[in-house]
Structure formats: C-alpha cells, structure tokens
VODREN-550582 format. One line per field, with one value per residue (C-alpha): residue number from 1; residue in one letter; z, x, y. Coordinates in steps of 0.5 Angstrom, whole numbers. Layout:
BEGIN
bapa = (NUM; ...)
zavex = (A; ...)
up = (Z; ...)
east = (X; ...)
north = (Y; ...)
END
This chain:
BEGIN
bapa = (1; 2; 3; 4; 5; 6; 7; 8; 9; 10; 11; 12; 13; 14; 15; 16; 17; 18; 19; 20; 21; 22; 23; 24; 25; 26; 27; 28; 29; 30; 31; 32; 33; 34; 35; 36; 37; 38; 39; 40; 41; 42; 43; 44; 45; 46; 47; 48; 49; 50; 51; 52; 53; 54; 55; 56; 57; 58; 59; 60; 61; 62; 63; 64; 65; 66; 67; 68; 69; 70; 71; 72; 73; 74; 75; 76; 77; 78; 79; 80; 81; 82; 83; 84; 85; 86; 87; 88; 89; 90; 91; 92; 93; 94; 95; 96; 97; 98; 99; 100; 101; 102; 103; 104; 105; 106; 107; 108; 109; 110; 111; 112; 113; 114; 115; 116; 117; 118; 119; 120; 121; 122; 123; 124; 125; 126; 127; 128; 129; 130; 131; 132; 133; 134; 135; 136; 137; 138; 139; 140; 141; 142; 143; 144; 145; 146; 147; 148; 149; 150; 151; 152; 153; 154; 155; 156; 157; 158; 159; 160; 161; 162; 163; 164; 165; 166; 167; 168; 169; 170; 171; 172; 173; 174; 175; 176; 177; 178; 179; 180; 181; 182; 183; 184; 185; 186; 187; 188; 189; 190; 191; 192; 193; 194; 195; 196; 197; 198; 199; 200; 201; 202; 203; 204; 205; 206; 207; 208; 209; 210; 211; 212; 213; 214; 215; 216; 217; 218; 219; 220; 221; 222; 223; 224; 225; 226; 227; 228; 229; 230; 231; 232; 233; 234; 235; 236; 237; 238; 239; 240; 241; 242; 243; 244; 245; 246; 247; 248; 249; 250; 251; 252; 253; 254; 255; 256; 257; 258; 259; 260; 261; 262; 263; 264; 265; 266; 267; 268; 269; 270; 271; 272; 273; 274; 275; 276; 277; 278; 279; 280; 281; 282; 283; 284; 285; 286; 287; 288; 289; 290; 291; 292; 293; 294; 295; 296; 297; 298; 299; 300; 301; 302; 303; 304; 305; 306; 307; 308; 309; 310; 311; 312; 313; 314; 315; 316; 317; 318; 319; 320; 321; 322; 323; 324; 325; 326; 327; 328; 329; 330; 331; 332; 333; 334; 335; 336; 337; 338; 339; 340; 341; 342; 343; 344; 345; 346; 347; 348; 349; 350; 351; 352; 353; 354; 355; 356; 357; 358; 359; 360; 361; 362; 363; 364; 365; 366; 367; 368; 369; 370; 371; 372; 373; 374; 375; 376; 377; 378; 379; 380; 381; 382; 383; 384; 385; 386; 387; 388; 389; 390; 391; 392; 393; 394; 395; 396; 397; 398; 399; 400; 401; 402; 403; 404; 405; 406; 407; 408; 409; 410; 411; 412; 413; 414; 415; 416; 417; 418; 419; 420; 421; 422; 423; 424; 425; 426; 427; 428; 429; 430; 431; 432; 433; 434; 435; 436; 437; 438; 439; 440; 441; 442; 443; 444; 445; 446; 447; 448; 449; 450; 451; 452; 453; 454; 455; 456; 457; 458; 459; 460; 461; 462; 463; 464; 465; 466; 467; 468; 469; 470; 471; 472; 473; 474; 475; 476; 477; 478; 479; 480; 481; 482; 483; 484; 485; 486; 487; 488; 489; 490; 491; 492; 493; 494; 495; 496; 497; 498; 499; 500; 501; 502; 503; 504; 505; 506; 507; 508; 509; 510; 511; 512; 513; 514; 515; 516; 517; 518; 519; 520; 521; 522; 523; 524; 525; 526; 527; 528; 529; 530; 531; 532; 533; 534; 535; 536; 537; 538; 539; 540; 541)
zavex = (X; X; X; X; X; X; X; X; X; X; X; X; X; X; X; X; X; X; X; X; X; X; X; X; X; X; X; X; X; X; X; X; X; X; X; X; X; X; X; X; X; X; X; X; X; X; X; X; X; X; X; X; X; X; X; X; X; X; X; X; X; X; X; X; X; X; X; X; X; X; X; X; X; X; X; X; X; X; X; X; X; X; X; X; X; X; X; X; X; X; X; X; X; X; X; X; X; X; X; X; X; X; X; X; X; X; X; X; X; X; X; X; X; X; X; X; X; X; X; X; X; X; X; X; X; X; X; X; X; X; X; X; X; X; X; X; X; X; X; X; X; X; X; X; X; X; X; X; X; X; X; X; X; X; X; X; X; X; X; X; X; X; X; X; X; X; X; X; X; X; X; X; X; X; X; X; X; X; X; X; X; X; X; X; X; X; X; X; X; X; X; X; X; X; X; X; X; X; X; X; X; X; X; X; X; X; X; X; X; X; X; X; X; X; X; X; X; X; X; X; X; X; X; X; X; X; X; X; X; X; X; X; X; X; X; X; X; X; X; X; X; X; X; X; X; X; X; X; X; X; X; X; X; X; X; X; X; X; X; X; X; X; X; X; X; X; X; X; X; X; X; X; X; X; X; X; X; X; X; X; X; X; X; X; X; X; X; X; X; X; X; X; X; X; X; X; X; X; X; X; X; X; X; X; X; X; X; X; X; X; X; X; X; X; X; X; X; X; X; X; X; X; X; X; X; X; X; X; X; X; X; X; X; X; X; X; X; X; X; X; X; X; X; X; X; X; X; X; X; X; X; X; X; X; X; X; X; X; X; X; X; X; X; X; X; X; X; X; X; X; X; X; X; X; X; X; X; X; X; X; X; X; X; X; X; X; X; X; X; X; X; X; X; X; X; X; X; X; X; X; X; X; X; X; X; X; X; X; X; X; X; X; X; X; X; X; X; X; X; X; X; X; X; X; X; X; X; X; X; X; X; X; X; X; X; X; X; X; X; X; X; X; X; X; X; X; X; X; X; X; X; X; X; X; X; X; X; X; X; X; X; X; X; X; X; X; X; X; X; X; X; X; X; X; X; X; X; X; X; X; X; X; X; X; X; X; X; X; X; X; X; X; X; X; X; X; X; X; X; X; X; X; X; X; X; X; X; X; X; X; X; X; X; X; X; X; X; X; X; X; X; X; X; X; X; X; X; X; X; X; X; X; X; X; X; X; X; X; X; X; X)
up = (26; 23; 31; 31; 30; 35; 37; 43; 46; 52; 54; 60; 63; 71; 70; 75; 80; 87; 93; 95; 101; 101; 100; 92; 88; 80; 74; 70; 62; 57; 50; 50; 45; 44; 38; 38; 33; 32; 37; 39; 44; 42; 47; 45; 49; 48; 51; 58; 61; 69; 73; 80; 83; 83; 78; 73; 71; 65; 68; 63; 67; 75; 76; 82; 80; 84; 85; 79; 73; 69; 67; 62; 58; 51; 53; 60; 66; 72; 79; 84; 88; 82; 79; 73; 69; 61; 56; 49; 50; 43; 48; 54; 56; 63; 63; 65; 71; 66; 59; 54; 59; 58; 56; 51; 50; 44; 45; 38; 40; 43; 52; 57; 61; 68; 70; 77; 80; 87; 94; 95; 101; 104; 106; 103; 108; 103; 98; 100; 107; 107; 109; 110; 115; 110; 115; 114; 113; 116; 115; 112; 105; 102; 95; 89; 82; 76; 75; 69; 67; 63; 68; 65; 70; 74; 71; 64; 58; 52; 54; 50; 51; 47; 48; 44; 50; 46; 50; 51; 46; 48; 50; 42; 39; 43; 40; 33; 33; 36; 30; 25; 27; 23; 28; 25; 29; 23; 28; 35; 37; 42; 36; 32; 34; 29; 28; 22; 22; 15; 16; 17; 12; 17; 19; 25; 27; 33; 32; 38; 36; 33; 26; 20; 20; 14; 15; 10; 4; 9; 13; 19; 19; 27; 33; 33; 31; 24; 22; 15; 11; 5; 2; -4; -10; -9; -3; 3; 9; 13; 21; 24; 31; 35; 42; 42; 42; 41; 36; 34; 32; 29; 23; 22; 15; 12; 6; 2; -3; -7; -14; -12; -16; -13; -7; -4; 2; 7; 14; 14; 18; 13; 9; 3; 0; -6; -11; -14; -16; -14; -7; -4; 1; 7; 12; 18; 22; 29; 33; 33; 37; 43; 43; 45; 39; 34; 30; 22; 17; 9; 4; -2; -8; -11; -15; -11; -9; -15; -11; -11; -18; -20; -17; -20; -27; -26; -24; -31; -35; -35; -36; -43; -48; -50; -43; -42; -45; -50; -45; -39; -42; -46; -38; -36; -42; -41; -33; -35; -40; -36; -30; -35; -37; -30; -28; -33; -31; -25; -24; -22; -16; -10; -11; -19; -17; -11; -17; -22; -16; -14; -22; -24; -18; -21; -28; -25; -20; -25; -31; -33; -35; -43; -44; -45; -54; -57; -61; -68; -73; -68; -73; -72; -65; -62; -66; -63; -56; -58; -63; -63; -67; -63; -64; -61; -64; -60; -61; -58; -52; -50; -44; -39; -35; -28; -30; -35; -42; -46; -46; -50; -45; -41; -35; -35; -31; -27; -20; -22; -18; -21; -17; -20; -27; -26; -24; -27; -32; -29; -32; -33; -29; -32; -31; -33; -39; -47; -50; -56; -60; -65; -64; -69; -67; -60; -62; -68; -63; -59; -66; -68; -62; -63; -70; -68; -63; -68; -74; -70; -68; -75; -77; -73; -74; -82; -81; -77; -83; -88; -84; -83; -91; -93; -89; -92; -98; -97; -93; -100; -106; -110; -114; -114; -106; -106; -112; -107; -101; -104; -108; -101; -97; -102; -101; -95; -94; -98; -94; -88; -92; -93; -87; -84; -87; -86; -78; -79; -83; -78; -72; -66; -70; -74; -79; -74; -69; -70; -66; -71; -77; -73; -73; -81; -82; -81; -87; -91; -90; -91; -99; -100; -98; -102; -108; -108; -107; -114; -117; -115; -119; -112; -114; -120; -116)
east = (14; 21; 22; 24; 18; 11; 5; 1; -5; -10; -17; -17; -23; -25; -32; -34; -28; -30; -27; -20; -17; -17; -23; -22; -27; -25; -29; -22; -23; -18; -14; -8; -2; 6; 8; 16; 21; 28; 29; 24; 17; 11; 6; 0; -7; -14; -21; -18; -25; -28; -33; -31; -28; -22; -15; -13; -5; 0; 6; 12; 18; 18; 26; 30; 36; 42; 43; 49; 44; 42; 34; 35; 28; 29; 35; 33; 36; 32; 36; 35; 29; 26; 21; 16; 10; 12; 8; 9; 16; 19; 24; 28; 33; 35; 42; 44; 49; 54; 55; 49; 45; 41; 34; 30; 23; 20; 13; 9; 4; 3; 2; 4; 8; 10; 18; 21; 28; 26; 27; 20; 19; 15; 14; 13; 7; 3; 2; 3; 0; 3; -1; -2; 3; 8; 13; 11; 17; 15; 22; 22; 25; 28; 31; 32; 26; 26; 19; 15; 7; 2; -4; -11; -14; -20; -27; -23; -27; -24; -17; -11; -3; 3; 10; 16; 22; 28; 32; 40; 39; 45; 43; 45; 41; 35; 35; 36; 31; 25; 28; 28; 23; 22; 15; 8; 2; -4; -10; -11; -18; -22; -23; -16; -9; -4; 4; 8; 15; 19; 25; 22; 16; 13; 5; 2; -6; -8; -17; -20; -27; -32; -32; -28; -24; -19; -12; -8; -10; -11; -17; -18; -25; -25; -22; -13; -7; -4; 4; 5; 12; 13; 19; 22; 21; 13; 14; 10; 10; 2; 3; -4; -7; -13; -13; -19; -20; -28; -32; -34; -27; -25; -22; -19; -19; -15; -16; -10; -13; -6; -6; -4; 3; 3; 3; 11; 9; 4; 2; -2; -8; -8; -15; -18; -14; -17; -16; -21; -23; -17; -16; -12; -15; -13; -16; -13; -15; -14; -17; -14; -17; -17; -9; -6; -6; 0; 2; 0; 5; 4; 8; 6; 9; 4; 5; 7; 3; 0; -6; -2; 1; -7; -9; -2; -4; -11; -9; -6; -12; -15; -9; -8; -2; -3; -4; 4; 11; 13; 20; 15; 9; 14; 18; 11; 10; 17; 14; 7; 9; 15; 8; 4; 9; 11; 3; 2; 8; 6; 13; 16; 18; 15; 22; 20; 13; 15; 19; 16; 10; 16; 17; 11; 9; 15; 14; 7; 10; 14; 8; 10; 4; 5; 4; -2; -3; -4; -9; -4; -1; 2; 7; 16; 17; 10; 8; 13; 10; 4; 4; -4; -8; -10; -17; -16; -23; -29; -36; -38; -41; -37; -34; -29; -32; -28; -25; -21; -25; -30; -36; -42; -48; -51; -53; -47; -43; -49; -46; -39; -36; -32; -25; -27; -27; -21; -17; -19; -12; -7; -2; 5; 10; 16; 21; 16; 13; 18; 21; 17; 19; 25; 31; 28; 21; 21; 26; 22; 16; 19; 20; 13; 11; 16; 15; 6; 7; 12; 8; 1; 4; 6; 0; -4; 1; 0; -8; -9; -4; -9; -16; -10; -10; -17; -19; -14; -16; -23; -20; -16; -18; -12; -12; -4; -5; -11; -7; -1; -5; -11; -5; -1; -6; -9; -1; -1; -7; -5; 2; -3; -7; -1; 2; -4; -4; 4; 3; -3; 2; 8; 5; 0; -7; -12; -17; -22; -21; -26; -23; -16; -21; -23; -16; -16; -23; -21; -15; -21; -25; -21; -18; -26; -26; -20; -22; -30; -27; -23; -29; -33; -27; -26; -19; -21; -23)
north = (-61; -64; -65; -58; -53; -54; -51; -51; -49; -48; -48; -44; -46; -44; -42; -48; -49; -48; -45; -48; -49; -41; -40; -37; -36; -36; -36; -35; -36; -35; -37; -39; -41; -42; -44; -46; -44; -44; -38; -36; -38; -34; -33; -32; -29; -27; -27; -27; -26; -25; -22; -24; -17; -19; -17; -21; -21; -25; -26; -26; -27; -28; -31; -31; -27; -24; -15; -17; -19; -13; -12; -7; -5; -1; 0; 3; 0; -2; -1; -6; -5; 0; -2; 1; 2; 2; 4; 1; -2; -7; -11; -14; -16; -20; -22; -29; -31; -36; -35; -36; -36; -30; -28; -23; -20; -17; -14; -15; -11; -4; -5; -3; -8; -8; -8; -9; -12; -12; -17; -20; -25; -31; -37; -44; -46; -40; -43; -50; -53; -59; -64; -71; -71; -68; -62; -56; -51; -44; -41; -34; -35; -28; -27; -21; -22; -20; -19; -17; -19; -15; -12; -14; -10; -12; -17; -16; -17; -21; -18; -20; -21; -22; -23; -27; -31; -31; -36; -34; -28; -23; -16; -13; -19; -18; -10; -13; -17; -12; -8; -14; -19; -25; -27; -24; -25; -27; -28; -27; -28; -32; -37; -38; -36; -36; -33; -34; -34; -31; -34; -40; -40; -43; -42; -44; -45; -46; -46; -46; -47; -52; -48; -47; -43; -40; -36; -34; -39; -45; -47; -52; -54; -55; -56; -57; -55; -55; -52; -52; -49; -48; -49; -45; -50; -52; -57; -56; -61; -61; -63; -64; -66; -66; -65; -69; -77; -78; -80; -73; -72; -77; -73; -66; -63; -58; -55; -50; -45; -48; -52; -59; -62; -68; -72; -73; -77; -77; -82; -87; -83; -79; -80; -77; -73; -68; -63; -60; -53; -50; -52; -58; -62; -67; -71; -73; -80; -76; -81; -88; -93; -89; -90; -82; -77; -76; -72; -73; -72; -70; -67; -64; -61; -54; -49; -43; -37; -33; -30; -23; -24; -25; -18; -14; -17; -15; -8; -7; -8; -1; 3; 6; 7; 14; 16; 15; 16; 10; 10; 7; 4; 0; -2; -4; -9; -12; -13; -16; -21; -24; -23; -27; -32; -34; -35; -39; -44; -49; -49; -44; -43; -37; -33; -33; -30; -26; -22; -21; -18; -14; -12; -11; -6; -2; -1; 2; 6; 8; 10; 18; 21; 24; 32; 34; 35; 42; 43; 44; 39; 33; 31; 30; 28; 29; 24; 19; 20; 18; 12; 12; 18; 24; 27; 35; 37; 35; 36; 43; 39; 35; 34; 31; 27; 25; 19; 22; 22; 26; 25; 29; 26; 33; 28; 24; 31; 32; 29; 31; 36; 42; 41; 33; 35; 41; 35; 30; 30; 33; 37; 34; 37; 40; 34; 29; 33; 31; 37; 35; 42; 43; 48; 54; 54; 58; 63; 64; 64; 70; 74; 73; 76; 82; 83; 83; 88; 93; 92; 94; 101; 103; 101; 105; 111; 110; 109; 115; 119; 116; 119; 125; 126; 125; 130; 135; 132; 136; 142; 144; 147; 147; 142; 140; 140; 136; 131; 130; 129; 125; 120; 120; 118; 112; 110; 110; 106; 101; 100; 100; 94; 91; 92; 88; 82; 82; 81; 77; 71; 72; 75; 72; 75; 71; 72; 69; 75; 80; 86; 85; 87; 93; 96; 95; 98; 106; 105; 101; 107; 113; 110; 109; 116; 118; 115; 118; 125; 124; 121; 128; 132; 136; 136; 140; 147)
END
C-alpha cells in the first residue's frame, strides 16, 4: 500500500516432503506473516504443528557479529560466550558495527526467549555438499553470533510466536518503544492473522483460510491480504491481492461494517462495489488472464466509526435524574447531546466521535449519587436537588427490590438475597452528600434534645410530688392541712400536664408514642384522686 506499507504470508506446508540427502524426515506446518510499516516488521506465527520426535524452533536473529557489538535484553547485557533462557522479556537490542546500524526487538506477547552471544564453528560442506562438480570448501570456518530464537519444543501442537524487528533503533528508542507501542495484535490463529498500528491507522489481514473471516468491522470473504488506513476525515484506502491465480479465486471481497460516502478512486480490477444495510462492499478481480498478481487499490470516503458512541449512548438510557445531584446530571446532559448530535452528522470526523465517546464515559464516571430524602417536608434547598416529586410514603408491603425500586409484589423479593436488597441503594458519603440544611435548624435540633432530657426530670419530680400530695391528702384530718396539700398537689399536676406537652412540641416526643403518655398518666391519676377527695368532703373532718 502507497508503496510504503506491506503484508505478507506463508503456508508452511512440510506434511509431504520426503528425505533429503540427509535423510530428514519433516512434517512441518505453520502460519506465518510480516506486515511492513514505517519502522517496524511484525512477525507473526501460529498453528506450528509436528509429530516426528524432533524440536521445533523460530529463529528471531542469528547475526554474525564481533566481541565489541552489545547484545543487551531488558536492559541486561549478555557477555561474550553467556548465553540465557529469559522468561517474558518486552525488548532487545544488538548494537550495529557503523552508525545507524543497530537492531531492536519487542516482544508483544508473553514467552520465554532464548539469548546468547557465543563462537560457533562449522563447515560450509554441512549444509551444502556441493556437487555436480562444484569444489567442495572443507575449511573450518569460525566467527562470534548473536542468537535468539523462540523454542517451541518437540512435536509442538498449534504453538505460536511473536516478535516486532525495529531496523536502526538505538538502545533508548527500542525501550521507548517496548513501553509505548504503536503495533496491536488483533487475530493470530491458524485462520487469520492481523496487526494494527495506531499511529498508522493502518489494519492488516493476512486470511489463511477458504472462509470468511471478520476483524475489527472489516470481513475478507477468503484467501488474501487486505491492508485498509484510515484517514482522520472519513477517507479510507483498500489494497487487496490473492496469492491465488485460478478460477476458484477469481474475485476476493471485502465488506466494512462502515457507511459509504462516496467513492474517491478505485482500479479497474475492482468490481462491484455495494452499499447496503450499512456495510460497504467491494470486489477485487484478483485474477487476470493468468498474468501475475497485483495489488487493487480503492479509495473511499465513509462516516467515521460510531459503533463505540452507539454503545456509550445506549448506556445512558436507564439512568434516572432523581438518583443524582442537578450539578452531574446537567454535565451528562451536556455530553449526551453533543454525543447525539455528533451521531447524527455523517460528516464528522473520527477525532470528533473519539471525543465526544472520551466525554460521555466522563460525565458518567462523574454521576454523584443525590442524599437519600427523610421522610419530612422536602421543601427550600432539598427540593433543588430533586426537581421531581418525592414520594416518602409507601405502602405498608412495599419493598425495595434489588435494582433499586419499591415494589409491593410479595413474590418479586423471593430470589433476592438480604445483603442484595441491603445494598441496593447505597448511602451517599459525606463528601458527595449536599448539606440540604439551613443555619439555624441543627443548633435548634441540639437544643431540642437538651430541652427533652430537662423537662422529663422535672416532670417526673413533680409527678411524684403529685402521687406525694394525694396520699397526705388522705393522711390528714385537719382541714386547712388537707386544703393546702389537696390545692397544692392539683397545682402541681397541673404543671406537670403542662410540662408534658411543652416537651412534646419542642423536644423529641410524639403524641404516637405510646410509652410517653405512660409518663403522663400517674399525674392524671393523682389530680383525679385529688379532686374526688374534695368531692367527698374528707377536708371537712
């Protein structure tokens, strides 16, 4: 692609060889990519499968160097002659012998990679016998390597690797970039592989199979490489091939899960080209005439990528205003409608739609649940909080069911557990729940209870002072002593009555308690009693 950018792959297929001149027996298979980008090679494996006893291994590097070239990994530096089994490393580096010349290595996935820096030796007639009158060169041939490779073990089944060269990365770059890669592996089966580079905005496939296959929106129906970028104002360049020239791939589609604009260019091999339900989709003439294959180039104008901003909007539908403070609730309606109004413009770029997704998760991160209401007058400032009516009486059966709301169906609480209903709406914590009183209402509730406690021993003192007169009452036979005590008992009652219902306006009492008109009932009693010993004419004795 823009002849820059590539993707490659490999069928490795040694399932029928037959002995060499060694007498090796393989039956060898394997997925294999690169996909090429500005600086970096991604190398890709999978399904690396085999069955005839012997060790399979993926050689990373295997470069002839000399003592003074530094092979570092994580930082670490392997000595001459060292050699290591690392578990899970992120990157390596092999410094070059001239300037620009030095070679990094990220590690995408976790494996353990084997690293050494040693001597090795051998012959050239090893590997090559030479013959058909060639001169055979038997010279021992000696030299330093820097070595690593990916051990898959023996008779390995479906075993994968994954490894990114950055070519003339320094030492600091090649950290940098382990720490911050622009590379992501999206598939790596034995069916599809594919990368995509965020810097780039680049998507390579490499499909494998004979089936259709679907990675990140875009579906490639069977067998090929497909390399699509995405440009920030809609534009998006399609490059496809087959590495297949016969009537049974003839054509090679590739449907995006995007709606179409327009189309900007596209070559003459591309066929077809469909919007419908959504998708758009193209068809490449892969084979022509049994020339070689090409590349097919087709350039397109769409409307960004709304499928994350579909979901977050979705998201937002089942929340409710009177659950959280006016302050939040209003930022999330600012952020939806943006949200919404930016999903409804087929013009708006993908920077637009990626901020608006980012705003909309923030509002909702940021919702601060409103204080739970008392069952009192809701009016003044509380009343601000919840621009809704507030129901605080429910039916007697009612209760709150595990999502939140009242219900008064008995079976709907059956399957819900006790801790589920506890927690169902949890109380605000003092630094998300609004002081909703006024300045004079908490002193005048500390008073009150001041005032309750006072007033109830001086009630009681004088009720006993009452029940205390009464029974002189009856003691005494002198009539003026029997006035005196019967007029000062009824006195006192009467204060006590008073008294009563002076603590039950200010203080904590109602008149629905039962057990406070327990305490009024013995100076009711004694002012009765008081008053029938009068009636009797005792005090006249």
């Amino acid at each position: 692609m823009d002849e820059r950018y590539g993707a490659a792959g490999m069928i490795l297929n040694k399932s029928n060889s037959i002995p060499g001149s060694k007498g090796i027996q393989m039956d060898l298979t394997a997925r294999k990519s690169w996909f090429t980008f500005d600086h970096e090679i991604v190398a890709l494996g999978s399904g690396i499968t085999s069955s005839q006893g012997r060790s399979v291994e993926t050689i990373v590097e295997n470069r002839k160097i000399t003592q003074d070239n530094r092979l570092v990994i994580d930082g670490r530096e392997i000595a001459q002659g060292e050699g290591a089994l690392i578990d899970q490393p992120r990157y390596a580096h092999l410094s070059g012998s001239t300037p620009g010349s030095d070679l990094g290595y990220y590690f995408p996935s976790p494996a353990a990679v084997h690293i050494q820096k040693q001597e090795h030796s051998g012959y050239w007639k090893d590997i090559n016998a030479m013959k058909n009158g060639f001169t055979v060169d038997e010279t021992l041939k000696t030299d330093d390597y820097a070595t690593l490779w990916f051990d898959h073990g023996v008779d390995p089944q479906q075993a994968q690797y994954a490894y990114v060269i950055l070519p003339c990365a320094s030492e600091a770059e090649t950290k940098a970039y382990a720490e911050n890669p622009q590379i992501e592996i999206i598939a790596q089966t034995s069916d599809v592989h594919a990368v995509y580079h965020h810097g780039l905005n680049i998507l390579a496939i490499n499909n494998f199979s004979e089936t259709p296959v679907t990675v990140n929106g875009v579906t490639v129906d069977k067998a090929g490489s497909v390399m699509i970028r995405f440009y920030d104002d809609g534009t998006i360049r399609i490059a496809a091939m087959s590495p297949y020239n016969d009537a049974s791939h003839e054509t090679l589609t590739v449907t995006l899960d995007r709606p179409l604009i327009e189309v900007l260019h596209q070559d003459a091999n591309v066929k077809n080209t469909v919007f419908a339900d959504g998708q758009f989709t193209a068809q490449f003439q892969t084979r022509d005439n049994d020339k070689p294959q090409n590349t097919w180039l087709l350039q397109i104008r769409s409307e960004a990528d709304k499928r994350e901003l579909k979901l977050e909007i979705a998201k937002t539908e089942g929340l409710n205003a009177g659950n959280y403070t006016r302050a939040s609730w209003n930022s999330l309606q600012e952020a939806l409608a943006e949200a919404e109004t930016i999903f409804a413009d087929r013009a708006a770029s993908q920077t637009q739609v990626d901020s608006v997704v980012k705003r909309l998760i923030t509002a909702v991160r940021q919702l601060v649940k409103a204080p739970a209401q008392p069952d009192t007058d809701t009016s003044g400032s509380a009343s601000e909080i919840h621009p809704e009516p507030i129901q605080t009486k429910q039916p007697e059966n009612a209760r709150l069911t595990q999502s939140g709301t009242l219900s008064t169906d008995k079976n709907a609480h059956e399957n819900e557990k006790p801790d589920q209903l506890a927690t169902a709406v949890p109380e605000p914590s003092p630094e998300t729940r609004p002081d909703i009183s006024t300045p004079e209402e908490t002193p005048k509730s500390e008073a009150a209870e001041k005032t309750t406690g006072a007033l109830a021993i001086v009630n009681l003192v004088m009720m006993i002072l009452t029940v205390l007169a009464a029974v002189l009452v009856y003691l005494k036979r002198k009539p003026k002593t029997a006035a005196g005590y019967r007029w000062a008992g009824l006195a006192i009652a009467g204060l006590s009555i008073a008294i009563f219902f002076i603590t039950e306006r200010f203080g904590s009492w109602t008149f629905v308690d039962s057990w406070t008109w327990l305490m009024l009932l013995p100076a009711v009693l004694s002012a009765g009693l008081l008053w029938s010993v009068r009636s009797n004419g005792r005090d006249r004795e």
